[in-house]
N, C-alpha and C positions, 0 to 999 in steps of 0.2 A: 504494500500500500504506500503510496505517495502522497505527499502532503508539502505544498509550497510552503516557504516560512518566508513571513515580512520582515525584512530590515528596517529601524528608525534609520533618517539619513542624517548623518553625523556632523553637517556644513556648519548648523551653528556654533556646535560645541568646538569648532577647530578655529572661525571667527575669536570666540569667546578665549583660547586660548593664545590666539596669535595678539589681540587686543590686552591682554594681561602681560603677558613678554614685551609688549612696546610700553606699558605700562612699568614696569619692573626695571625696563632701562638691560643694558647689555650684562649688568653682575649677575641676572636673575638667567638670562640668557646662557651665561656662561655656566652656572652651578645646576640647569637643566640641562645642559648637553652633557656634562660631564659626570651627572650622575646616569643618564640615558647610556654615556657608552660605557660606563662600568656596568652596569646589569645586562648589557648585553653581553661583554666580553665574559661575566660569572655564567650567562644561561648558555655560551656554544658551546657545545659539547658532540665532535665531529665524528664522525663513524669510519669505520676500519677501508671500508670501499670508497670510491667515488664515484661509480654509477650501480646500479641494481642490475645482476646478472640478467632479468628480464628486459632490458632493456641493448639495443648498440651502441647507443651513444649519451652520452649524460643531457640532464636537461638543462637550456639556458632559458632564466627568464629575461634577458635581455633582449631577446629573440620572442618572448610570447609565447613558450612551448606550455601547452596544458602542464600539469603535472599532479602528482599526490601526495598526500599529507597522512600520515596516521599519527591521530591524537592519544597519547595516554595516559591517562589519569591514575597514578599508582595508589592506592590506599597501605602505604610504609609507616608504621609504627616504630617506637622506639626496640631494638635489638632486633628486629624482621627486616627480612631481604625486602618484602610487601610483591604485591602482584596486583597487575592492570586492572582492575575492576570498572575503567571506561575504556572503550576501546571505541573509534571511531575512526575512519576509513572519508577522506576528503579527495576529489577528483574537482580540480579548477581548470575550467576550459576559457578562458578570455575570447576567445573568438566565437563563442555562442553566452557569451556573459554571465556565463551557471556555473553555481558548485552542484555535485554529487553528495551527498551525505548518506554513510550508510553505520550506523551504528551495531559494531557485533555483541550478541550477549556474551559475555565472560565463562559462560557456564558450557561455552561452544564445543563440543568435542571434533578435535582435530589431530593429524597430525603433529607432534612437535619436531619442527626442524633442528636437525643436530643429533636429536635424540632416536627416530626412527618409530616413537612408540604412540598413541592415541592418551590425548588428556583435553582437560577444561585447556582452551585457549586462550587462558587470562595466568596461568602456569607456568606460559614460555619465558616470561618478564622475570619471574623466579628463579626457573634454571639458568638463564641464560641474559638476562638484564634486557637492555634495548635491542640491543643484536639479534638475540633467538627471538625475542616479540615480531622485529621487524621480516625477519625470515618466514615466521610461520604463517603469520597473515600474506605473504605472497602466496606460499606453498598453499594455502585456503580459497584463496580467490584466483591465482594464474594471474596476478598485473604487477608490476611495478610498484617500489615504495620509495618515491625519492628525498621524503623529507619526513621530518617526527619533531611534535613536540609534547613531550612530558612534562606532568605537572603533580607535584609531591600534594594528594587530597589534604594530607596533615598540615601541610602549610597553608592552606587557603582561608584557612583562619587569620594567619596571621594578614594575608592579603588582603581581607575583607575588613577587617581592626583598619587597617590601613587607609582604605578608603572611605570611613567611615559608617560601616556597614549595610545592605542593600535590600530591597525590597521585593517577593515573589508573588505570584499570583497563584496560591497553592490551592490543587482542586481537590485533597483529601483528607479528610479529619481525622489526626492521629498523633499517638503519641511515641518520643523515642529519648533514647536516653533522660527518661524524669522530665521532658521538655511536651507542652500540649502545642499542638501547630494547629491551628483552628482553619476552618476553610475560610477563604479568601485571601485578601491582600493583606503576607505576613512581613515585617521587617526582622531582621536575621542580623545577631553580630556574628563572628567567625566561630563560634564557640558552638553556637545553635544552626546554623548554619551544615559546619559540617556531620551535624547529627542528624537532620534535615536530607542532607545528599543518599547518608548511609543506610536509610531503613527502604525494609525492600518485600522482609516476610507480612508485614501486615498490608501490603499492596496487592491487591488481586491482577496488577497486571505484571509481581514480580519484578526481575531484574529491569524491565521496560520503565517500568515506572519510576526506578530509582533513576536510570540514564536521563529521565525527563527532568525529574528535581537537579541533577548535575546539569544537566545544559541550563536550567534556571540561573544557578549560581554563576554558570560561565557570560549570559546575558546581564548579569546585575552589574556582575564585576565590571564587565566594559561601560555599561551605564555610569556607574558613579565615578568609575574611571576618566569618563570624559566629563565632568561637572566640575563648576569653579572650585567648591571646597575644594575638590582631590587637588589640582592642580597647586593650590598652595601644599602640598604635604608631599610632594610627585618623589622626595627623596628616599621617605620610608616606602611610598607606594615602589620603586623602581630597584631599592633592599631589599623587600619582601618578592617582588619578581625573581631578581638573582638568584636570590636561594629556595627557589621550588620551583625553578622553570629552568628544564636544560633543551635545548634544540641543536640540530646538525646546522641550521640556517644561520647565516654569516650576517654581521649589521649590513654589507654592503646588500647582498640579496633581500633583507628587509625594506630595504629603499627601492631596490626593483620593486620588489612586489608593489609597492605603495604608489611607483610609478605607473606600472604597464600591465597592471591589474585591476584597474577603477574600474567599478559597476557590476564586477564577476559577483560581491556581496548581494544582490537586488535581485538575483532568482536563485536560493538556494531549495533545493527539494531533496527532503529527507527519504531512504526508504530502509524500511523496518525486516529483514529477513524471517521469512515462513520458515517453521519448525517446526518439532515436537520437543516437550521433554520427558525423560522417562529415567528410571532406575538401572544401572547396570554395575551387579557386584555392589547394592546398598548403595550406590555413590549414584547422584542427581547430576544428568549430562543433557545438554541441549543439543537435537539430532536437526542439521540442514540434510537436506535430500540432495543427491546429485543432480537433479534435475535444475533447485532454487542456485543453487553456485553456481551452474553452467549459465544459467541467466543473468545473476547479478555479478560476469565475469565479464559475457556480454556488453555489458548495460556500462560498467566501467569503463571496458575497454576501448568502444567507442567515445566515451567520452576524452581520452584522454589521448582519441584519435591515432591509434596504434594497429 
């Protein structure tokens, strides 16, 4: 099933922040660029390859070449390796101005690359950190993975303290760690928040319904992100980044994108994989069919014009 998602468009809030920097005079200029390319230089974190075996040639975005993203969200506690319990699969085409959005349940039984053996696909991240994540989601789908960004769930608390905390439009009434989240429009500090992202058993649509309250948290975060408050506080906000956001993505390829990517935001369509889940050996595994991968391999592939 597919489902368009609306973007707010973001003009004012970049007005409002170019008008505070002329404002601020060049000192203020100076101590935002300079905290902006510290957390960038803390969150890249380059991978062993430089193009994706599925792939002949690497992608430029200087050039415009579609390309993918998988997003993942670790849930790492303190003395745990932690495992990907968001896993999302991003295909940006600029020349048809769409992203792809395909969200995997964690509970996905696959293949683990490396390893040769069948488990949850939110497992690979544990054996094998970003590397075996990013292999096994190829080996699941057949496409290319040429960029990743991870994002520590544990810190997003402090990310959300940071920008002053954000606001959801929660559509189910329920309670999780001692915290009641009433239905409707909830505001969330980092604390509630990520307790909020984490419950999933009293959700009748399961791990679906958690990845929904997680993209919540991912839209507040940019929301209050771009709002005057945050912008005075942008130092903690871009500290807080540093230290739970690692990506392969270079500052300069962030300015590509920022360049030669405008408007891909403004058709994104999400699609949700058909499954089962069922028991095997006591242990709960989400079964795709050969048939939905061969489709949603398709459906990428062409996107990403390959």
């Amino acid at each position: 099933m597919k489902k368009k998602i609306k973007r707010r468009r973001w003009g004012k809030y970049a007005l409002i922040a170019l008008l505070l920097l002329a404002i601020g005079g060049g000192t203020y200029l100076y101590l935002f660029t300079k905290s902006l390319t510290n957390a960038v230089n803390t969150m890249h974190q380059p991978l062993d390859r430089n193009v994706s075996a599925k792939r002949t040639e690497a992608v430029t975005l200087e050039k415009r070449d579609p390309f993918s993203v998988l997003l993942l969200g670790v849930d790492k506690r303190e003395h745990d390796t932690g495992r990907s319990d968001t896993i999302i699969v991003l295909t940006v085409n600029p020349n048809k101005n769409s992203i792809e959005m395909l969200s995997i349940p964690r509970d996905t039984r696959t293949i683990i690359a490396g390893k040769g053996t069948e488990d949850k696909i939110n497992h690979a991240y544990a054996f094998g950190g970003v590397e075996m994540a990013i292999n096994t989601v190829e080996h699941f789908l057949d496409i290319p993975i040429d960029y990743y960004v991870q994002v520590n769930m544990e810190g997003f608390k402090d990310i959300i303290d940071a920008v002053g905390g954000i606001t959801v439009d929660n559509d189910l009434d329920f309670t999780a760690g001692g915290v009641h989240f009433a239905k409707g429009s909830v505001t969330l500090n980092g604390a509630d928040a990520l307790k909020y992202s984490r419950m999933r058993y009293d959700d009748p649509r399961g791990d679906f319904g958690r990845q929904l309250r997680q993209r919540q948290i991912l839209e507040g975060i940019m929301k209050e992100g771009a709002s005057v408050s945050s912008l005075t506080s942008f130092d903690e906000i871009f500290t807080s980044l540093g230290n739970n956001v690692k990506t392969n993505l270079t500052f300069d390829q962030m300015i590509d994108l920022q360049k030669n990517y405008k408007g891909v935001q403004n058709q994104i369509v999400q699609n949700q994989i058909k499954g089962t889940g069922t028991k095997i050996d006591g242990i709960y595994y989400y079964l795709v069919p050969e048939a939905e991968k061969l489709a949603l391999h398709n459906l990428l592939k062409e996107h990403l014009e390959l």
